[in-house]
C-alpha positions as CSV (number, residue, x, y, z in Angstrom):
1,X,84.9,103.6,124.0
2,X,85.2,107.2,125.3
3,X,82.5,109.7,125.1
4,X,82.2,112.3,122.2
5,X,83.2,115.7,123.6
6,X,79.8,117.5,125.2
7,X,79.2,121.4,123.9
8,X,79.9,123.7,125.9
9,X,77.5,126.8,124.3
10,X,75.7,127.4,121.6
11,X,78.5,128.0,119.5
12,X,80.8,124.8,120.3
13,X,77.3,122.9,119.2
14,X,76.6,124.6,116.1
15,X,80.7,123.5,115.5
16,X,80.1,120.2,116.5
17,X,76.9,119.2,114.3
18,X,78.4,120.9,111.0
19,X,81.8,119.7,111.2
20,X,81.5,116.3,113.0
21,X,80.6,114.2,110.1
22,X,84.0,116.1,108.0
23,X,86.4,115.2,111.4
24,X,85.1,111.7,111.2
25,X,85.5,111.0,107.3
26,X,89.0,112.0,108.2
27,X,89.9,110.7,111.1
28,X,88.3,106.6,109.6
29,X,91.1,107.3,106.6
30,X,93.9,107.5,108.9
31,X,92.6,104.7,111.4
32,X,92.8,101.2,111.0
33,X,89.3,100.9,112.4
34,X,85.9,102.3,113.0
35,X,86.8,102.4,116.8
36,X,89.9,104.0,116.4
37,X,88.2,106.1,114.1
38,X,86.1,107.5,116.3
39,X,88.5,107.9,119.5
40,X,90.9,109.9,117.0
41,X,87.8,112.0,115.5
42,X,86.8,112.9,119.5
43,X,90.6,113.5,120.4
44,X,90.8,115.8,117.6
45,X,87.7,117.8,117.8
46,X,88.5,118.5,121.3
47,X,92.1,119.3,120.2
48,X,91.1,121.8,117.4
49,X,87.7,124.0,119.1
50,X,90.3,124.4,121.9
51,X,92.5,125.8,119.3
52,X,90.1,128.4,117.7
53,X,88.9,129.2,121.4
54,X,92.8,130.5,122.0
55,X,93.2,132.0,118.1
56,X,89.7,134.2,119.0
57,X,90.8,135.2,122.5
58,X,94.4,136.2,121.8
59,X,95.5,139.5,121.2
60,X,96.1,140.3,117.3
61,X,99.5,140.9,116.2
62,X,99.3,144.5,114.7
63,X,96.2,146.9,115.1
64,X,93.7,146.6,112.2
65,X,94.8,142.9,111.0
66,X,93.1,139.4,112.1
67,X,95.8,136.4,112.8
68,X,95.8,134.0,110.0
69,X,93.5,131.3,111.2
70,X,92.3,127.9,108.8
71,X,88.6,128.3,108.5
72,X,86.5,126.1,110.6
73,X,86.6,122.4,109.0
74,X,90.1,122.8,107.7
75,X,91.2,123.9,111.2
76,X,89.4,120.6,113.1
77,X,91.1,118.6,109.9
78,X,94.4,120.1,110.7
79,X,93.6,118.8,113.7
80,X,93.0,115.1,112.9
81,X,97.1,114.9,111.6
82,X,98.1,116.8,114.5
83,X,96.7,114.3,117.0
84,X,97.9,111.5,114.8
85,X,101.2,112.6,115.0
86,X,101.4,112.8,118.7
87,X,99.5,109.6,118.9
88,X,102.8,107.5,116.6
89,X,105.3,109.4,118.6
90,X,103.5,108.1,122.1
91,X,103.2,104.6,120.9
92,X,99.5,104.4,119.5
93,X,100.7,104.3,115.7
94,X,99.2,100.8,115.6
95,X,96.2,102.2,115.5
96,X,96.8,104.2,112.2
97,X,96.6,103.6,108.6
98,X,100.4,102.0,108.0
99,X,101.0,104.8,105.0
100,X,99.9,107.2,107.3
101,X,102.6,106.2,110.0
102,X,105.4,106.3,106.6
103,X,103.8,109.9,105.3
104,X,104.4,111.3,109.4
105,X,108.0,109.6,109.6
106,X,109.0,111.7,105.9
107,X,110.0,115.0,105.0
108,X,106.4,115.3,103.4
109,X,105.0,115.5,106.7
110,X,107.8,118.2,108.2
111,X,106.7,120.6,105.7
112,X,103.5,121.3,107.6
113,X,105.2,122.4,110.8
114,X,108.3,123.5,109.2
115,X,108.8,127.5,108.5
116,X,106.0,129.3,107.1
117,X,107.3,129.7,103.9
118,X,108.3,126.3,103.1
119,X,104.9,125.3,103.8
120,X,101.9,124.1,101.1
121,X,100.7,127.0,99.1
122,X,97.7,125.9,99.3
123,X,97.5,126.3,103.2
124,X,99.3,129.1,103.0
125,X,96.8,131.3,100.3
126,X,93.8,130.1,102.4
127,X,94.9,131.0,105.5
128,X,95.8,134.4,103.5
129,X,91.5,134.9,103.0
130,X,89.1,136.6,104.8
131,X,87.4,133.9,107.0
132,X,84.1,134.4,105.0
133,X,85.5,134.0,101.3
134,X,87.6,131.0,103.1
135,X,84.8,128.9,104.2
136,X,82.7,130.0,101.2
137,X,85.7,128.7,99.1
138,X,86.2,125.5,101.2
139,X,82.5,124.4,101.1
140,X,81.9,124.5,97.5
141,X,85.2,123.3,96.0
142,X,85.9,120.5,98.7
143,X,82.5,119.5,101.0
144,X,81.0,119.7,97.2
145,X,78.0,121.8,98.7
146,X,75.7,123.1,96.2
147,X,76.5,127.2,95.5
148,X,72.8,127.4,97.1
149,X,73.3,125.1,100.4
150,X,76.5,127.3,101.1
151,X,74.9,130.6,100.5
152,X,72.5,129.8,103.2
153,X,74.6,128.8,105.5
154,X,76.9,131.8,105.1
155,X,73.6,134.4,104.8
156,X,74.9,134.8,101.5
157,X,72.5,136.8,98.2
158,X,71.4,133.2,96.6
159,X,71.8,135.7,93.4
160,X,75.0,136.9,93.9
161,X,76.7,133.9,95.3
162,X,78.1,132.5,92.0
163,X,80.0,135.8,90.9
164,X,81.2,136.4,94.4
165,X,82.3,132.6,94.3
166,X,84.4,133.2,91.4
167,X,85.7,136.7,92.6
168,X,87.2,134.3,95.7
169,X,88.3,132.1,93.4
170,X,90.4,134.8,91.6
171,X,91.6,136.3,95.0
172,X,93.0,132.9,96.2
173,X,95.1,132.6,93.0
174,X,96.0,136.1,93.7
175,X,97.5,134.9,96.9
176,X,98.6,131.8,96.0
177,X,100.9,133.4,93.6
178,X,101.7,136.7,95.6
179,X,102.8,133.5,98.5
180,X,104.9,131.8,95.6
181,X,107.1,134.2,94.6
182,X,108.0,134.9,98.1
183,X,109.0,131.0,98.7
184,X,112.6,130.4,98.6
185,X,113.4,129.1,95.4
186,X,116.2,128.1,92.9
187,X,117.1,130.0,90.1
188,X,115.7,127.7,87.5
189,X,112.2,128.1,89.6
190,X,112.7,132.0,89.5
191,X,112.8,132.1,86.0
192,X,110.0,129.9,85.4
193,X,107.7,131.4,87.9
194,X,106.1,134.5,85.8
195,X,106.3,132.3,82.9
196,X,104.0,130.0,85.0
197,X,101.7,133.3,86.1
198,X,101.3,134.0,82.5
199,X,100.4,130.3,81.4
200,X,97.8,129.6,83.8
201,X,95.7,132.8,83.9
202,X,94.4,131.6,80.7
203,X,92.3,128.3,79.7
204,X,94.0,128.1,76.1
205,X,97.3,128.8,76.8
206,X,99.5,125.8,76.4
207,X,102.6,125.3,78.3
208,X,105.9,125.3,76.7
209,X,107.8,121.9,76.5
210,X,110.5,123.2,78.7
211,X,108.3,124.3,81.6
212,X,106.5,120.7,81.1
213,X,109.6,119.2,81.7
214,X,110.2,121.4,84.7
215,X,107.1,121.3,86.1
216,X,107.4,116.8,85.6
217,X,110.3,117.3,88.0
218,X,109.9,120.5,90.8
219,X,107.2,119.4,93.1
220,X,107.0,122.8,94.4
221,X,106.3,124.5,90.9
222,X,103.7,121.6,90.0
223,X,102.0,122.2,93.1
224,X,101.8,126.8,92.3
225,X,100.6,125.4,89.0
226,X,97.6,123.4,90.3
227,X,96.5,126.6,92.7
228,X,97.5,129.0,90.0
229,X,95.0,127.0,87.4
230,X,91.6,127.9,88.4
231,X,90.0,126.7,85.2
232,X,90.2,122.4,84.6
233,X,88.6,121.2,87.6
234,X,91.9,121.1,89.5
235,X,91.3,123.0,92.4
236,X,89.4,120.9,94.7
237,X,92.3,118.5,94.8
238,X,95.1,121.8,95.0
239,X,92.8,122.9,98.5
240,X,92.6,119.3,99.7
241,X,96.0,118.3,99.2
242,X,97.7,121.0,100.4
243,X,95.8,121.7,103.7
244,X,95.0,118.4,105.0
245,X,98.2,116.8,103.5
246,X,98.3,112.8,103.7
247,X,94.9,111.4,102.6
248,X,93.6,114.7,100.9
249,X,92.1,113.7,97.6
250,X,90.5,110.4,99.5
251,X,89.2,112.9,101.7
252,X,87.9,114.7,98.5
253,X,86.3,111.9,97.5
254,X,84.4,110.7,100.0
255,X,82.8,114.0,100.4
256,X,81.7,114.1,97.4
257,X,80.3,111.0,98.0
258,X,78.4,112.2,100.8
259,X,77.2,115.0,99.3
260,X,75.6,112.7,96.9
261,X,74.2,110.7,99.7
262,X,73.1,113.8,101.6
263,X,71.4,115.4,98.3
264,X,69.5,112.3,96.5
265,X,68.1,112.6,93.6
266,X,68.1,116.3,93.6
267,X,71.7,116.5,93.0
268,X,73.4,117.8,90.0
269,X,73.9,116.0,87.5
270,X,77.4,114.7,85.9
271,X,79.1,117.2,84.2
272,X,78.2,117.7,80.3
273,X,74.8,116.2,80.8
274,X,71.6,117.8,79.9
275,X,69.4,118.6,83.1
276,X,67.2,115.9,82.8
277,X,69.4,113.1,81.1
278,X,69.3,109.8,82.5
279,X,72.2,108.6,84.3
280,X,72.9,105.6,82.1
281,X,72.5,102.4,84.9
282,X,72.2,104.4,88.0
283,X,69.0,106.0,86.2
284,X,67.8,102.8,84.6
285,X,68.0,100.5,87.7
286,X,65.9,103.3,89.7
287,X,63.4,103.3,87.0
288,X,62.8,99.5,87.0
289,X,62.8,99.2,90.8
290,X,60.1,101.8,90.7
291,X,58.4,100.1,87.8
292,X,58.4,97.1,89.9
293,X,56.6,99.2,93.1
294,X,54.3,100.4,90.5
295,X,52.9,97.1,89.3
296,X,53.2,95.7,92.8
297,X,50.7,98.3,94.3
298,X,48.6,97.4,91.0
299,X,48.4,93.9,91.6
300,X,47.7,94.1,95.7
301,X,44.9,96.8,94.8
302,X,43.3,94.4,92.1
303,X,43.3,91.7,94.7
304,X,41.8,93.8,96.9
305,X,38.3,94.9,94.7
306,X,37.8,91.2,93.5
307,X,37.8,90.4,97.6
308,X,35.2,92.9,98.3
309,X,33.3,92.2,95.2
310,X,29.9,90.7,96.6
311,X,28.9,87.2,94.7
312,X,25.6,88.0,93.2
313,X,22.7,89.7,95.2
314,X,21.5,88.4,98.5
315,X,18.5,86.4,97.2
316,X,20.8,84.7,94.5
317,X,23.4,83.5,97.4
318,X,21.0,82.3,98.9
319,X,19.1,80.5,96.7
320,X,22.5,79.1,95.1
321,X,23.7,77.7,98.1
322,X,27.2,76.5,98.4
323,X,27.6,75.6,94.6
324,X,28.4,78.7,93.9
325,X,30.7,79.3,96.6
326,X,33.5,76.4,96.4
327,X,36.6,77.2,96.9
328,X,38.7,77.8,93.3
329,X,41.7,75.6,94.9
330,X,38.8,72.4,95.3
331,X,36.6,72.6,92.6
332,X,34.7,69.0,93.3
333,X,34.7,68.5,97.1
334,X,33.8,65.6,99.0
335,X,30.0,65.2,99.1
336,X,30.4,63.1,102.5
337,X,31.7,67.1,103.9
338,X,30.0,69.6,104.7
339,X,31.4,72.7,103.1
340,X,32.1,76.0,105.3
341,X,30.7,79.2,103.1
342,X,33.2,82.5,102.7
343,X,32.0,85.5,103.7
344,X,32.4,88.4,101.8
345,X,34.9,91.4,104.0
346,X,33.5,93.6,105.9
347,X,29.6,92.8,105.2
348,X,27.0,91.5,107.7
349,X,26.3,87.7,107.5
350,X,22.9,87.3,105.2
351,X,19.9,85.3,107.0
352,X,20.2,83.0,104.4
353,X,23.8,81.7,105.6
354,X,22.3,81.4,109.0
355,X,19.6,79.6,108.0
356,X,21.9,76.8,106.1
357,X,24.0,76.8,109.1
358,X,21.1,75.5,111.2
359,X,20.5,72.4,108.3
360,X,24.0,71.5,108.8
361,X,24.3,71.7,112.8
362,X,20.4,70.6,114.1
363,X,20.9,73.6,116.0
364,X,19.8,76.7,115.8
365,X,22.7,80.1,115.8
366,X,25.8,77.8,116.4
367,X,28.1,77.1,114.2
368,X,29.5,73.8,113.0
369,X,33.1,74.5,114.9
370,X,32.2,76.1,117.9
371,X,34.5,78.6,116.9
372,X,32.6,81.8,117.8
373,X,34.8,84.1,117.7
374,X,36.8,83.6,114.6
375,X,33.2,82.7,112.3
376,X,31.4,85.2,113.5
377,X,33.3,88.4,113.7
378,X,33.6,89.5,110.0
379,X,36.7,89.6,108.0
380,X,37.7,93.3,107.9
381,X,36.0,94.7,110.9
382,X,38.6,97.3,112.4
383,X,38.8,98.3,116.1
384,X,40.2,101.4,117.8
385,X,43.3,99.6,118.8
386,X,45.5,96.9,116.9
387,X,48.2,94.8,118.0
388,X,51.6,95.2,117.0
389,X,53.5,91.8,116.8
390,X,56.1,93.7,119.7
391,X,53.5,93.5,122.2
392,X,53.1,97.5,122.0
393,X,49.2,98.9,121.2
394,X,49.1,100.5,117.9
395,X,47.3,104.0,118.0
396,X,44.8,104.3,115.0
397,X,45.7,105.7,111.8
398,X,43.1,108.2,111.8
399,X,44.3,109.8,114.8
400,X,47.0,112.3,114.9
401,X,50.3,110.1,116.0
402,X,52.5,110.9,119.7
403,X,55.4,111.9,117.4
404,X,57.2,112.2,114.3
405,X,60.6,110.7,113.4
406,X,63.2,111.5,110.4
407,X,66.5,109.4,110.1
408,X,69.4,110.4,108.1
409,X,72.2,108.5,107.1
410,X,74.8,111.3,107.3
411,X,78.3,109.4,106.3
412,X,79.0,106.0,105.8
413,X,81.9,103.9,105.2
414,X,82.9,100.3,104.0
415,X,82.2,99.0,108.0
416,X,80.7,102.0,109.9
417,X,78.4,104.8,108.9
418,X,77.0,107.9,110.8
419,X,73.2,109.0,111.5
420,X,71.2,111.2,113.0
421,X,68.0,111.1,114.8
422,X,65.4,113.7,114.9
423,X,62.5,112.8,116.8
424,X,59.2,115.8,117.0
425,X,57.0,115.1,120.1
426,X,53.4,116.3,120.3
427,X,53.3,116.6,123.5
428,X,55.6,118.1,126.3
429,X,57.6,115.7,127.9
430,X,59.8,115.8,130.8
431,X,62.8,113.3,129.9
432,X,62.5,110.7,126.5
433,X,63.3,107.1,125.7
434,X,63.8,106.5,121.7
435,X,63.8,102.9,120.3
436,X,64.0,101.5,117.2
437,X,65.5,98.2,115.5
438,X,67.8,97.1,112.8
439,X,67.0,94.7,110.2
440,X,70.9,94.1,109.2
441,X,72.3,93.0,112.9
442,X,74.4,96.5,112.9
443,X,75.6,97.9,116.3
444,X,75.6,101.3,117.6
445,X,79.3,101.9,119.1
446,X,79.0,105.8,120.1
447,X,76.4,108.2,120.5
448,X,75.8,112.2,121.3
449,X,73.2,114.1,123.2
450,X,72.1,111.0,124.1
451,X,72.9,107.4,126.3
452,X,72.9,104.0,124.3
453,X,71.9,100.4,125.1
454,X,71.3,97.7,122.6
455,X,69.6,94.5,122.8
456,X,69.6,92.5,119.5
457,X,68.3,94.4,117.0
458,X,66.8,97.0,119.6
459,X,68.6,99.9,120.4
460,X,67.5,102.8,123.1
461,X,68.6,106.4,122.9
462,X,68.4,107.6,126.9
463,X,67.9,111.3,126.9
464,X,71.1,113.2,128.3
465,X,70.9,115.4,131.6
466,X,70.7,118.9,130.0
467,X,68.0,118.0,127.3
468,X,65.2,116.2,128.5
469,X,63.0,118.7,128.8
470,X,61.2,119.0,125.2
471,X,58.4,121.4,124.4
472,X,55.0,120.3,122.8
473,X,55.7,120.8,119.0
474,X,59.6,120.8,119.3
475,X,62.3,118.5,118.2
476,X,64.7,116.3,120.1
477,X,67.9,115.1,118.3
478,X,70.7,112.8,118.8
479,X,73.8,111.5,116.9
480,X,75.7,108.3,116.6
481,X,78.4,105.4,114.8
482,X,77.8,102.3,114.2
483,X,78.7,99.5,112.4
484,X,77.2,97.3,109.5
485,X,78.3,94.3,107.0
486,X,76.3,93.2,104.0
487,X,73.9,95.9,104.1
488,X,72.8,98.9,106.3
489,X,68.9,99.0,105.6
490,X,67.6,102.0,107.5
491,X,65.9,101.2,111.3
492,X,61.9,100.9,111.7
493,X,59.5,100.3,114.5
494,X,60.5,103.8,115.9
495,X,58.8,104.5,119.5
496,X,59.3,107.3,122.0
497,X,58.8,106.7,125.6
498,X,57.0,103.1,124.4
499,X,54.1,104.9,121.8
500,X,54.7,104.5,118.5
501,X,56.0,107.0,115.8
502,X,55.5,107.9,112.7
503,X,58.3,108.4,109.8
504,X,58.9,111.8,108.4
505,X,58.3,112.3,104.8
């Protein structure tokens, strides 16, 4: 499988790590497979920033006006049915989704490279924005960001981002329907266009029987209705159809879907519920499971104090003997045996143990097995170091660990998903080796910023040539795909350069 394309700048990687994820959800619904997936996604990418590399350096077409460009995910999206296109008419189609191939080979598809004004009015009222109000529009209504996430990322006022999202809102429909009445259109269209204007500007207003006849029949009109409506919950689908074209409101979907993913529990809730409100079986299953944890830890901390509970006094246990220390699983031993007395954890052995010990053996300080070192070191005792069953020494866990690791499940789909890797070192380091395992036998098919090799369950993330150099205190990341079936548990036993890390959060 080919390598993802490498940034060039600072810029290109910016591009690359907020958009990547968006190419790739894409690019799997019009592939057949995860590996197609990702060779489209990497054709693509390269396809589009090579496309907004020319838009920015070419000269504008009159003085004071910018060239109608797509904003940024749109334009790489765009980019994804380009390269599909051009890979059915070289012979590759078998690697595309088979409605895909029938959706290139119609007239739906000719309509996105036809002339301009026969073209989505969708695509063409965004392209009509201010690249600012575009992307602010395109985040929120289809990446399903929350109003906050996007008004960071934009350097957006936090306070004033919901009003200017809805002045956008209003200058898109503005467009939209400036852009519809100069489409060429029958006369039945004319005269149900301002009728159309006037129907959807308002939330109440219901439309007349014949222009829900008409509107039944005229894909064009239906689709200047469903920009023109702002209010219903329609636009999201109006953007994604009409810009990306075949797939749209699957793409809508799952990005919604990974927003979810992405946000956790801190998303908003379902629409019409009280902040707060459980979320009928999602809610209750989370509650038991944690419920479950709950009276787990209980349990294991309960059978921990009755373990270190000493048994009586040291006089008592001594005087009492064994009788009072027989095992509750062999209440009436054999007589003929000698019985072997428990220690309590992590406490000294009393004199009065030893002294029994010599009755039993004839011989003074050994005991009956031989065994020194397992009867006399006592249970509990910790050392410096432990021994991890990998082979690897395990630092103590009052000491400050070599690194830090968070892993994110960025995207993932029925056999595939997306991650990243962010890995903090404590100390400098002059080049990096990451490994970790799986639990779920999945397989790691491409990576970024970094080289890949998998053994089993192990997989090593080789540092690339222009980052190995890491700062003490700083953060090394990496990228990649790979696939799963059953169940995609995240990765443990994280290590960098062979000592062990700890997990994020």
């Amino acid at each position: 499988m080919p390598d993802l394309p490498t940034p060039q700048d600072a810029a290109e990687a910016a591009l690359f790590s907020e958009c990547w994820d968006a190419v790739l959800a894409y690019a799997d619904l019009c592939t057949s497979g995860s590996t197609a997936a990702a060779q489209l996604g990497r054709e693509a990418f390269a396809h589009g920033t090579r496309e907004a590399r020319a838009a920015e350096a070419g000269p504008a077409r009159n003085a004071g006006r910018r060239p109608a460009r797509l904003p940024r995910i749109p334009l790489l999206l765009t980019a994804v049915r380009t390269t599909a296109a051009a890979w059915e008419e070289e012979g590759q189609g078998h690697k595309l989704d088979p409605d895909l191939r029938l959706w290139l080979n119609s007239d739906k598809a000719a309509r996105y490279t036809g002339p301009p004004l026969r073209r989505p009015l969708a695509l063409r009222g965004l392209r009509d924005l201010q690249q600012a109000d575009a992307e602010l529009l395109w985040l929120v209504e289809v990446e399903a960001l929350p109003l906050s996430v996007v008004a960071r990322r934009l350097g957006l006022d936090p306070d004033a981002a919901a009003e200017e999202l809805q002045q956008v809102r209003t200058l898109f429909r503005d467009r939209c329907h400036r852009n519809h009445l100069d489409t060429p259109m029958d006369a039945q269209c004319r005269s149900y266009a301002r009728l159309l204007d006037a129907v959807t500007r308002s939330s109440a207003a219901d439309a007349p029987g014949d222009l829900s006849r008409h509107l039944a029949t005229c894909v064009q009109c239906a689709e200047a209705a469903a920009c023109l409506r702002l209010h219903g919950g329609g636009l999201p689908g109006a953007l994604a159809g009409g810009v990306i074209g075949w797939g749209g409101l699957a793409y809508l979907e799952r990005r919604r879907r990974a927003a979810e993913v992405r946000l956790g529990a801190g998303r908003p809730g379902p629409a019409g519920k009280a902040a707060g409100e459980p979320e009928d079986g999602t809610q209750k299953a989370r509650v038991a499971r944690n419920g479950l944890l709950v009276a787990a830890v209980l349990v294991s901390a309960l059978a921990l104090g009755v373990s270190m509970m000493p048994f009586g006094g040291g006089d008592d246990l001594g005087a009492r003997g064994d009788a009072d220390r027989q095992p509750v699983a062999d209440p009436n031993p054999n007589p003929a045996l000698p019985s072997v007395p428990s220690l309590p954890p992590a406490t000294s052995k009393p004199a009065a143990t030893a002294s029994e010990d010599e009755k039993r053996t004839g011989k003074p300080g050994e005991p009956e097995d031989g065994n020194d070192e397992r009867r006399t070191e006592p249970q509990g005792t910790s050392s410096p170091t432990t021994s991890s069953p990998t082979g690897r020494t395990e630092p103590d866990e009052s000491e400050e660990p070599a690194c830090r690791v968070e892993y994110d499940l960025v995207n993932q789909w029925p056999d595939g998903f997306q991650a990243t890797v962010t890995v903090t070192s404590s100390a400098a380091l002059d080049s990096w080796r990451v490994s970790w395992a799986f639990r779920d036998g999945q397989r790691v098919g491409q990576m970024w910023d970094a080289s890949v090799s998998q053994d089993g369950s192990r997989v090593t993330a080789t540092a690339a040539d222009y980052n190995k150099s890491v700062p003490a205190g700083s953060d090394l990341a990496f990228g990649f795909i790979a696939s799963w079936r059953g169940k995609n548990s995240p990765p443990y036993d994280f290590t960098l350069n062979g000592h062990d890390c700890a997990k994020s959060g």
